[in-house]
C-alpha angles and dihedrals in degrees: 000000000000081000096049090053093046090057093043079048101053092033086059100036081054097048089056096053086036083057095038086052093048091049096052103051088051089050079052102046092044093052088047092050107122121225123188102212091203123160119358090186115196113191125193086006094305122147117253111224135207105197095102083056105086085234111063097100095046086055084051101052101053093037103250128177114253102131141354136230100318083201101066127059089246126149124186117204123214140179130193111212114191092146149357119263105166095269119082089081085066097045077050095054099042083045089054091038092049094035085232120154124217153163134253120196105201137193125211086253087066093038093058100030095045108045090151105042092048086054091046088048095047090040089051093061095253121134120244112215128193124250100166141271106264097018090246134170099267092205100064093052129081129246088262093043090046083052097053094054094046094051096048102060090040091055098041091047084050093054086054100046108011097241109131094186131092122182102166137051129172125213109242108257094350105289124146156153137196086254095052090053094045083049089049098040093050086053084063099251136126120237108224125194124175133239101203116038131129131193099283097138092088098090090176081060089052100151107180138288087271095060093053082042093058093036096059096031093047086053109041118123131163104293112009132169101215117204116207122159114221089220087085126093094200088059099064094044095051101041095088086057108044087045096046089047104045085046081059086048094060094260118142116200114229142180118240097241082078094059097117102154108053108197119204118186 
């Protein structure tokens, strides 16, 4: 009988650490599991959504940026610098010009390539954001890799403007996982996404001012993170104008930093 017992005692002590194991490589798996945000596309004023998405909640819990407050006439413009193709200098002047705030996610590329232009962005009153040194896929680091990249580009933009700060960073291209965000978040930074965008980065696929203009225009809602690459030479011709036009439609330009009501849906 004692022996009996021992055997009920170690097939059930190695099915509990069989089952513990097997838990916690699918709690790893699933915080590893890499997401691309992509187009969030709005249409006649709507909000876009991204509960149909598999990440939403994951935004949620570690209190990313995916959309202000949809009750106040509110836009966020952002800007994703990887590197300098002659015209960042221009979105500068029509921002001074407008008094219009914004945010530049920059890479270590930009940081090293574009002194002059970091310390114009920070003495202009913009926030620079972090979006990596080497422009990686952030899922496939780990969280010492994710802070190396992070740190670099902190410390080298720093060096530049004096601002030792960061508060922002933005996933390359938009991939993510859960464990990428709760890296991010315990670095102290926010994780900010964007709810009108549309695909501006191919500078060889330029179409006009017109078309950026119609893009952003056809897609602006209350409270809307707006995603441009400065790459984009449509971009800085139409900038005056789309400014200029959401501000008649009632719209008032803000900085993240006065994001206060995060909406998730």
């Amino acid at each position: 009988m004692p022996r009996l017992w021992k055997q009920i005692l170690c097939i059930t002590l190695a099915f509990t650490i069989a089952s513990a194991v097997s838990g916690a490589t699918l709690v790893m798996a699933s915080s590893a599991q890499p997401y691309h945000f992509g187009f969030k596309k709005s249409k006649n004023g709507e909000l876009p959504s991204i509960a149909q998405e598999g990440f939403m909640n994951i935004l949620q819990k570690n209190g990313s940026i995916f959309l202000g407050d949809a009750g106040q006439k509110e836009l966020y413009l952002t800007f994703d610098n990887g590197y300098e193709n002659g015209y960042t200098a221009k979105v500068l002047d029509v921002l001074k010009a407008k008094k219009v705030p914004a945010a530049f996610f920059v890479t270590g590329h930009f940081v090293r390539d574009q002194p002059e232009l970091l310390r114009r962005m920070n003495d202009e009153g913009h926030i620079i954001g972090n979006h990596s040194w080497s422009h990686p896929d952030m899922t496939s680091l780990t969280p010492e890799q994710i802070r190396t990249e992070l740190d670099k580009v902190r410390e080298a933009s720093a060096r530049i403007t004096g601002q030792q700060k960061m508060s922002f960073v933005r996933p390359p291209r938009g991939i993510f996982s859960s464990r990428v965000l709760e890296t991010c978040k315990q670095l102290g930074y926010t994780n900010v996404f964007w709810s009108a965008a549309y695909r501006d980065w191919e500078t060889d696929r330029q179409q006009g001012a017109g078309y950026a203009y119609q893009q952003v225009m056809s897609q602006l809602h209350p409270g809307a993170v707006i995603l441009l690459h400065s790459v984009s030479k449509d971009n800085a011709e139409a900038l005056s104008s789309i400014i200029d036009d959401a501000r008649k439609q009632g719209y008032t330009f803000k900085s993240l930093d006065e994001l206060k009501v995060k909406m998730y849906r």
